[in-house]
C-alpha positions, 0 to 999 in steps of 0.5 A, spaced: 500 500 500 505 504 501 508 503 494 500 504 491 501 511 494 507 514 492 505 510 485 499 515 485 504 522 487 508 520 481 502 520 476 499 526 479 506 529 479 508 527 472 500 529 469 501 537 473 508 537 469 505 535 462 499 540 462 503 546 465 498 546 471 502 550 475 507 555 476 513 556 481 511 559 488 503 559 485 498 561 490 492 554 489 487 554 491 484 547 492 477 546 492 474 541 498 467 537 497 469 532 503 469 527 499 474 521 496 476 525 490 478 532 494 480 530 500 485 526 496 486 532 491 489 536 497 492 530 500 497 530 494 498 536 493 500 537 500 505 532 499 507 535 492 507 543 494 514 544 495 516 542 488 513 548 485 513 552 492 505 552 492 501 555 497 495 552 498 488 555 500 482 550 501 475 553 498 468 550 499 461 552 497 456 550 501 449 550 496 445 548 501 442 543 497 442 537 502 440 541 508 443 538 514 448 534 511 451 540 506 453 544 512 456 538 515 459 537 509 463 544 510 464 543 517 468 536 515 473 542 511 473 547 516 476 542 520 481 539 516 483 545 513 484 548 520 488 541 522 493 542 516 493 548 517 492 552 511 487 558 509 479 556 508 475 561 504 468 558 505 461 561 501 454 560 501 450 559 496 441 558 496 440 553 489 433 551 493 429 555 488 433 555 482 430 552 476 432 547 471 437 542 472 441 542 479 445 538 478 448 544 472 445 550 477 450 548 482 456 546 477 455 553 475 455 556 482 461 552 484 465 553 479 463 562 479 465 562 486 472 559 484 473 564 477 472 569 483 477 567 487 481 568 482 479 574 480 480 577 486 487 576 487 485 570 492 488 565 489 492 564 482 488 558 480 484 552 483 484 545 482 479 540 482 478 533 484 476 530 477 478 523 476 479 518 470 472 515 473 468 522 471 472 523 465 470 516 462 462 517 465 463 523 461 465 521 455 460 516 455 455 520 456 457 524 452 456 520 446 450 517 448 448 524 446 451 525 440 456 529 442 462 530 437 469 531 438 469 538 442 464 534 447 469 527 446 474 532 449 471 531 456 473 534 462 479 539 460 485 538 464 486 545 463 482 551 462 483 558 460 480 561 466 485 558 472 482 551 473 486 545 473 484 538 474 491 535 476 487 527 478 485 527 471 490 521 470 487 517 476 482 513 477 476 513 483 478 507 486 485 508 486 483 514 490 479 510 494 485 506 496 490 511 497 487 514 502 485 508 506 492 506 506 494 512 509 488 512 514 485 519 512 477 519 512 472 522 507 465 524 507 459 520 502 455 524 498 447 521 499 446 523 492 450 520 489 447 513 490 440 516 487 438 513 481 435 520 478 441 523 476 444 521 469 451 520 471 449 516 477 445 511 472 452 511 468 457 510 473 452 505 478 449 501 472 452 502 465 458 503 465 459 497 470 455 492 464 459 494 458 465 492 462 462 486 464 459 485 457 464 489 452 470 490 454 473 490 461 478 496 461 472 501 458 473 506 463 481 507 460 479 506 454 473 511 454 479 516 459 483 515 452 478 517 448 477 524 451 485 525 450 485 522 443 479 529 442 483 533 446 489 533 441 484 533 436 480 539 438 487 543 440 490 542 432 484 545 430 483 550 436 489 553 432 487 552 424 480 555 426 482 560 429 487 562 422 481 560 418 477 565 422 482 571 420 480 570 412 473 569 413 469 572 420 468 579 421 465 582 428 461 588 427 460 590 433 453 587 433 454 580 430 459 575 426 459 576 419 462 570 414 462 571 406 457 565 404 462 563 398 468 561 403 464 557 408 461 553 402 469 552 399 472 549 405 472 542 407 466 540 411 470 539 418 473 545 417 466 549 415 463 546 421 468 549 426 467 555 423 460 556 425 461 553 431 466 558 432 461 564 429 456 561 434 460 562 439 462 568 438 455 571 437 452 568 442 458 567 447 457 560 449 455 553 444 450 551 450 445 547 446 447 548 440 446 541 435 450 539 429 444 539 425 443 547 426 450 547 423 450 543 418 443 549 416 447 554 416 452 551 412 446 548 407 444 556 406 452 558 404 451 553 399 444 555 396 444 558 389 440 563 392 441 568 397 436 568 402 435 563 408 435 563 415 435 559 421 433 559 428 437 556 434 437 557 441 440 563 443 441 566 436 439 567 429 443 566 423 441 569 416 443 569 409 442 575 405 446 575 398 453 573 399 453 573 406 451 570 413 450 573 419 450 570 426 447 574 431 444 574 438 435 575 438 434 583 437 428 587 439 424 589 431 427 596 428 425 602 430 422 608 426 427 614 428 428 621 425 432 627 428 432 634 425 438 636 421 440 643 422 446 646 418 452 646 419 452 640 424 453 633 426 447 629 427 446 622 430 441 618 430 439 615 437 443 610 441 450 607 437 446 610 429 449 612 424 451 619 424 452 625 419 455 631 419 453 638 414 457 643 412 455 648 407 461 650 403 461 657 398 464 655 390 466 660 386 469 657 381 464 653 376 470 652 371 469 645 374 466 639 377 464 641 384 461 636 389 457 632 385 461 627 385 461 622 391 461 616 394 458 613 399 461 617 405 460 624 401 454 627 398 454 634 394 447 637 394 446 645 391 446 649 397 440 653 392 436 648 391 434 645 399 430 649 403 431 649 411 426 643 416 430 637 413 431 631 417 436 625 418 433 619 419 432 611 417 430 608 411 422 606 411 419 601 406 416 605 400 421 610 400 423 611 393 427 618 389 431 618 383 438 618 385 443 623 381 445 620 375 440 616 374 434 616 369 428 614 373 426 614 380 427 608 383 425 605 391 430 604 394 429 598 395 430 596 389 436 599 390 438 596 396 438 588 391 441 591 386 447 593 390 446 587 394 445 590 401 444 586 406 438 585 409 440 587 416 443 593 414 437 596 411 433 597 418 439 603 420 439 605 413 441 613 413 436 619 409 436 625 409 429 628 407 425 636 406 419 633 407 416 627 403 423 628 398 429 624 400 435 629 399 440 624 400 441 616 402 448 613 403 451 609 398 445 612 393 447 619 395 444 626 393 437 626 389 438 628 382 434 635 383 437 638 388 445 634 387 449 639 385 452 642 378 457 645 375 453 652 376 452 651 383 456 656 387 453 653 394 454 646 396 451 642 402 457 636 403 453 631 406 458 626 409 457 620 413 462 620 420 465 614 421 463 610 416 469 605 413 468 606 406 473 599 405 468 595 410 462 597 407 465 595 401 467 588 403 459 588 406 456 590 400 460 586 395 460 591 390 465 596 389 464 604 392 464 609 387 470 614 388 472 620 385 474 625 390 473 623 397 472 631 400 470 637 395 472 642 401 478 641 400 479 644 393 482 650 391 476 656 391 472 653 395 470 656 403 466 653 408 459 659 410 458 658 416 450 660 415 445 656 411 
C-alpha cells in the first residue's frame, strides 16, 4: 500500500508537469467537497507543494442543497483545513429555488465562486478533484448524446480561466485506496447513490455492464478517448482560429462570414467555423446541435441568397453573399432627428451619424461636389430649403438618385447593390419633407445634387463610416472620385445656411 501511494504522487506529479498546471511559488487554491476525490486532491498536493513552492488555500461552497448534511459537509473542511493548517475561504450559496437542472445550477455556482477567487487576487488558480472515473462517465455520456469531438474532449485538464484538474490521470478507486492506506477519512455524498441523476445511472449501472459485457478496461479506454479529442480539438483550436482571420468579421453587433468561403472549405473545417461564429455571437455553444450547423452551412451553399435559421440563443441569416450570426434583437425602430446646418447629427443610441457643412464655390470652371461616394454627398446649397431631417430608411421610400434616369425605391436599390438585409433597418436619409435629399451609398437626389453652376454646396458626409468595410459588406465596389470637395482650391466653408 505504501508503494500504491507514492505510485499515485508520481502520476499526479508527472500529469501537473505535462499540462503546465502550475507555476513556481503559485498561490492554489484547492477546492474541498469532503469527499474521496478532494480530500485526496489536497492530500497530494500537500505532499507535492514544495516542488513548485505552492501555497495552498482550501475553498468550499456550501449550496445548501442537502440541508443538514451540506453544512456538515463544510464543517468536515473547516476542520481539516484548520488541522493542516492552511487558509479556508468558505461561501454560501441558496440553489433551493433555482430552476432547471441542479445538478448544472450548482456546477455553475461552484465553479463562479472559484473564477472569483481568482479574480480577486485570492488565489492564482484552483484545482479540482476530477478523476479518470468522471472523465470516462463523461465521455460516455457524452456520446450517448451525440456529442462530437469538442464534447469527446471531456473534462479539460486545463482551462483558460485558472482551473486545473491535476487527478485527471487517476482513477476513483485508486483514490479510494490511497487514502485508506494512509488512514485519512472522507465524507459520502447521499446523492450520489440516487438513481435520478444521469451520471449516477452511468457510473452505478452502465458503465459497470459494458465492462462486464464489452470490454473490461472501458473506463481507460473511454479516459483515452477524451485525450485522443483533446489533441484533436487543440490542432484545430489553432487552424480555426487562422481560418477565422480570412473569413469572420465582428461588427460590433454580430459575426459576419462571406457565404462563398464557408461553402469552399472542407466540411470539418466549415463546421468549426460556425461553431466558432456561434460562439462568438452568442458567447457560449450551450445547446447548440450539429444539425443547426450543418443549416447554416446548407444556406452558404444555396444558389440563392436568402435563408435563415433559428437556434437557441441566436439567429443566423443569409442575405446575398453573406451570413450573419447574431444574438435575438428587439424589431427596428422608426427614428428621425432634425438636421440643422452646419452640424453633426446622430441618430439615437450607437446610429449612424452625419455631419453638414455648407461650403461657398466660386469657381464653376469645374466639377464641384457632385461627385461622391458613399461617405460624401454634394447637394446645391440653392436648391434645399431649411426643416430637413436625418433619419432611417422606411419601406416605400423611393427618389431618383443623381445620375440616374428614373426614380427608383430604394429598395430596389438596396438588391441591386446587394445590401444586406440587416443593414437596411439603420439605413441613413436625409429628407425636406416627403423628398429624400440624400441616402448613403445612393447619395444626393438628382434635383437638388449639385452642378457645375452651383456656387453653394451642402457636403453631406457620413462620420465614421469605413468606406473599405462597407465595401467588403456590400460586395460591390464604392464609387470614388474625390473623397472631400472642401478641400479644393476656391472653395470656403459659410458658416450660415
Amino acid at each position: 500500500m505504501k508503494c500504491g501511494y507514492r505510485i499515485v504522487l508520481q502520476r499526479v506529479a508527472q500529469t501537473i508537469e505535462r499540462y503546465g498546471m502550475f507555476r513556481p511559488h503559485q498561490r492554489a487554491g484547492v477546492a474541498v467537497s469532503g469527499g474521496a476525490d478532494s480530500v485526496c486532491l489536497l492530500e497530494v498536493l500537500r505532499e507535492l507543494a514544495a516542488r513548485w513552492q505552492l501555497s495552498l488555500a482550501v475553498l468550499h461552497l456550501d449550496h445548501g442543497l442537502r440541508g443538514e448534511e451540506s453544512r456538515q459537509d463544510a464543517e468536515f473542511v473547516r476542520a481539516l483545513a484548520g488541522r493542516l493548517e492552511l487558509p479556508f475561504i468558505l461561501a454560501r450559496a441558496e440553489l433551493g429555488s433555482a430552476a432547471g437542472n441542479l445538478e448544472e445550477v450548482a456546477r455553475e455556482a461552484r465553479l463562479q465562486f472559484f473564477r472569483e477567487q481568482i479574480a480577486a487576487g485570492a488565489v492564482d488558480s484552483v484545482a479540482l478533484g476530477h478523476t479518470r472515473s468522471d472523465q470516462a462517465e463523461t465521455v460516455l455520456f457524452r456520446f450517448l448524446r451525440g456529442a462530437g469531438t469538442a464534447g469527446l474532449a471531456g473534462i479539460r485538464p486545463v482551462t483558460g480561466d485558472g482551473i486545473v484538474r491535476p487527478l485527471i490521470d487517476i482513477t476513483r478507486a485508486e483514490i479510494e485506496a490511497f487514502l485508506r492506506a494512509r488512514g485519512i477519512a472522507w465524507r459520502e455524498d447521499s446523492t450520489n447513490s440516487s438513481a435520478r441523476f444521469a451520471r449516477n445511472r452511468i457510473r452505478h449501472t452502465l458503465l459497470p455492464q459494458l465492462a462486464l459485457e464489452w470490454n473490461p478496461a472501458l473506463e481507460e479506454t473511454l479516459a483515452k478517448t477524451a485525450d485522443w479529442a483533446l489533441a484533436e480539438e487543440a490542432y484545430w483550436k489553432e487552424e480555426t482560429a487562422r481560418l477565422a482571420l480570412g473569413c469572420l468579421r465582428d461588427d460590433g453587433a454580430a459575426v459576419l462570414a462571406p457565404a462563398e468561403a464557408l461553402a469552399r472549405l472542407p466540411l470539418a473545417a466549415a463546421r468549426r467555423l460556425v461553431r466558432l461564429a456561434i460562439e462568438r455571437a452568442k458567447g457560449n455553444l450551450r445547446s447548440i446541435g450539429l444539425d443547426h450547423v450543418d443549416r447554416a452551412l446548407e444556406m452558404a451553399r444555396a444558389a440563392k441568397g436568402h435563408g435563415r435559421v433559428q437556434a437557441p440563443g441566436i439567429g443566423i441569416t443569409r442575405s446575398f453573399d453573406w451570413i450573419r450570426f447574431a444574438p435575438p434583437q428587439l424589431p427596428p425602430v422608426a427614428w428621425q432627428v432634425p438636421a440643422a446646418i452646419p452640424g453633426r447629427i446622430r441618430a439615437p443610441g450607437a446610429g449612424p451619424e452625419i455631419q453638414l457643412e455648407l461650403l461657398e464655390n466660386p469657381r464653376t470652371d469645374r466639377a464641384p461636389g457632385c461627385v461622391y461616394n458613399s461617405e460624401v454627398g454634394g447637394v446645391d446649397g440653392h436648391l434645399v430649403s431649411g426643416g430637413l431631417v436625418f433619419r432611417n430608411w422606411r419601406p416605400g421610400d423611393r427618389y431618383q438618385p443623381s445620375g440616374h434616369s428614373n426614380e427608383a425605391k430604394i429598395k430596389a436599390l438596396f438588391h441591386q447593390a446587394r445590401i444586406p438585409i440587416w443593414e437596411r433597418a439603420q439605413w441613413p436619409v436625409l429628407a425636406s419633407g416627403d423628398a429624400i435629399v440624400w441616402t448613403r451609398r445612393f447619395g444626393p437626389a438628382q434635383a437638388v445634387a449639385a452642378g457645375p453652376a452651383s456656387t453653394r454646396i451642402l457636403q453631406i458626409r457620413e462620420v465614421g463610416r469605413n468606406e473599405k468595410v462597407e465595401s467588403q459588406a456590400h460586395g460591390a465596389a464604392s464609387i470614388r472620385q474625390e473623397s472631400n470637395p472642401a478641400r479644393r482650391p476656391g472653395r470656403r466653408r459659410i458658416s450660415e445656411f
